[in-house]
C-alpha positions as CSV (number, residue, x, y, z in Angstrom):
1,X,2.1,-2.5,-11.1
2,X,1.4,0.6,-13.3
3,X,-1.7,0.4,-12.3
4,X,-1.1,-0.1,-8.6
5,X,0.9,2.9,-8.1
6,X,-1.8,5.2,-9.8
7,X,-3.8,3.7,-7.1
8,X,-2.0,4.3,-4.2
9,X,-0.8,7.4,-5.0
10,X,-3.7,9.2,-3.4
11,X,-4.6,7.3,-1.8
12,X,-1.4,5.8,0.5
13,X,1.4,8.0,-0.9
14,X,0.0,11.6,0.0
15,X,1.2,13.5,3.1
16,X,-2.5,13.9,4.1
17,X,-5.3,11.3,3.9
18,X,-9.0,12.7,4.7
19,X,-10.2,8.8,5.4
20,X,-6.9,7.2,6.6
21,X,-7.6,3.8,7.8
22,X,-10.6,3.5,5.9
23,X,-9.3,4.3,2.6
24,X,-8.7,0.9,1.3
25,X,-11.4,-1.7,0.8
26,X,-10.9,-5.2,1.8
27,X,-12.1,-6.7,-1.5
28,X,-12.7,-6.5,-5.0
29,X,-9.4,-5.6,-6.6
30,X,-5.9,-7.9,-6.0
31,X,-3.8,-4.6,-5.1
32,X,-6.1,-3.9,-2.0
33,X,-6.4,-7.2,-0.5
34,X,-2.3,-7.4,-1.3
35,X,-2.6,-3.7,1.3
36,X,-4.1,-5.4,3.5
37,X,-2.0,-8.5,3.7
38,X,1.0,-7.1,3.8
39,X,0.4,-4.0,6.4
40,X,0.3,-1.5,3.4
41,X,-3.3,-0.2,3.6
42,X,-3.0,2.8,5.3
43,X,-0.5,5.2,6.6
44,X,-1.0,4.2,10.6
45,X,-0.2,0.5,9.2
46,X,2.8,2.1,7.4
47,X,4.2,3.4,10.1
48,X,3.0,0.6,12.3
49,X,4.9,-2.8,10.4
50,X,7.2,-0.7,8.1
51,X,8.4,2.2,9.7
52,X,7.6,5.3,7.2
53,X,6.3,8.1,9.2
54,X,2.8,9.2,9.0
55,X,2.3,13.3,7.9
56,X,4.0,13.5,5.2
57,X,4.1,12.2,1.5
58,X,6.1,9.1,0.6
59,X,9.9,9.3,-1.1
60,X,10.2,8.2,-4.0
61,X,12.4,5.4,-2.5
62,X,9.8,4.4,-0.2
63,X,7.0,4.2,-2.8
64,X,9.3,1.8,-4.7
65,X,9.3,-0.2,-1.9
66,X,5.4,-0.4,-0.9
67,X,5.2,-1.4,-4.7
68,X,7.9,-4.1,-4.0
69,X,6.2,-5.7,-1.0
70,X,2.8,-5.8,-2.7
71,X,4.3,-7.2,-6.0
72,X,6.3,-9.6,-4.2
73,X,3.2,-10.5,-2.3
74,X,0.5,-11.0,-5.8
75,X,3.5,-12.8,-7.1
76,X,3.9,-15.3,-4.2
77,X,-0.2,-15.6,-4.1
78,X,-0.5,-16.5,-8.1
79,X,2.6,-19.3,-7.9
80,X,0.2,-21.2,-4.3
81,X,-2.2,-21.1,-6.6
């Protein structure tokens, strides 16, 4: 999850993101397809399925949370499994 939340934090937990819906690939790493699946890929999803404003950077309490979802998320994908 360390690793995870160097990722996402420029590229999900900034105020501003250049690319914003486009930032996140769909394959290739656990984390991004664990965005994707759980409405945490980019900012307008954010805002969209978990209510954190776009325009501004993430709290501290609200980056613990996208952490959460996507670690709850892996964890449920590697017990189906």
């Amino acid at each position: 999850m360390e690793h995870a939340q160097e990722l996402l934090k420029s590229h999900l937990f900034a105020a501003e993101i250049p690319n914003d819906g486009k930032q996140t690939p769909m394959k290739n790493h656990p984390v991004f397809i664990a965005q994707h699946a759980t409405g945490c890929c980019c900012r307008g999803c954010l805002e969209k399925w978990h209510a954190i404003p776009k325009g501004r950077e993430l709290t501290a309490e609200e980056q613990q949370y996208v952490l959460a979802v996507i670690r709850a998320w892996l964890v449920q994908e590697t017990q189906d499994k």
